[in-house]
N, C-alpha and C positions, 0 to 999 in steps of 0.2 A: 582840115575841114573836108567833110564827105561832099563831093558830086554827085549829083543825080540828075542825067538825062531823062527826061519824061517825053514821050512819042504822044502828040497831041492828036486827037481823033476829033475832027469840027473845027469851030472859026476859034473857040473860048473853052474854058475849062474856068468854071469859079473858084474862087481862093484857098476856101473850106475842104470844097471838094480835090483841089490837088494836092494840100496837105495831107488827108487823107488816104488818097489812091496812091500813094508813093510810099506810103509807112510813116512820113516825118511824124501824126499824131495816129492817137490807139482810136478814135473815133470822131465822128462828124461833132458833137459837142466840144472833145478835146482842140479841133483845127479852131473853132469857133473862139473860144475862150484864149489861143496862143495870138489870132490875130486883133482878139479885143486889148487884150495885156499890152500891147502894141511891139510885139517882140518878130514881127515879121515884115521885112520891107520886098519892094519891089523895082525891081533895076536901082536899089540905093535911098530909095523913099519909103517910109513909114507906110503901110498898108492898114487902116482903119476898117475898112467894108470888109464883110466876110465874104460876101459873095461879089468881088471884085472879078473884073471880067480878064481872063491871064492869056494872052496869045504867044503866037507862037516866035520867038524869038526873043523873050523877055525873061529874066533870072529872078527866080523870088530865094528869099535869103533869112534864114534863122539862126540860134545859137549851135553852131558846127557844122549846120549843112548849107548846102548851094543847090537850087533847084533848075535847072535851063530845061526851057520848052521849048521842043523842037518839032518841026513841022513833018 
């Protein structure tokens, strides 16, 4: 499984948006559509909302990657 540290800038990063700014999807539609499919959780729970609010210290998690936000 790939890790990805992601360097948060502000309090939040929405869901769409960190999918995106990291490469995991090719675009803000593509982030959109992985977390409707419901194939992305957060610290271990199912992530619904695209524009879920992602802080720092929390692992969002897909098929082969691991996302930790760090402050």
């Amino acid at each position: 499984m790939e890790q990805i540290d992601f360097q948060l800038r502000g309090e939040f990063i929405a869901l769409n948006d960190l999918l995106k700014l990291t490469g995991v999807s090719d675009s803000g539609g593509a982030a959109k559509a992985l977390v409707a499919d419901g194939v992305v959780s957060v610290d271990g729970q199912v992530e619904l909302r695209k524009t879920a609010k992602i802080r720092a210290g929390q692992v969002v998690a897909l098929t082969g990657v691991r996302i930790r936000v760090v402050a």
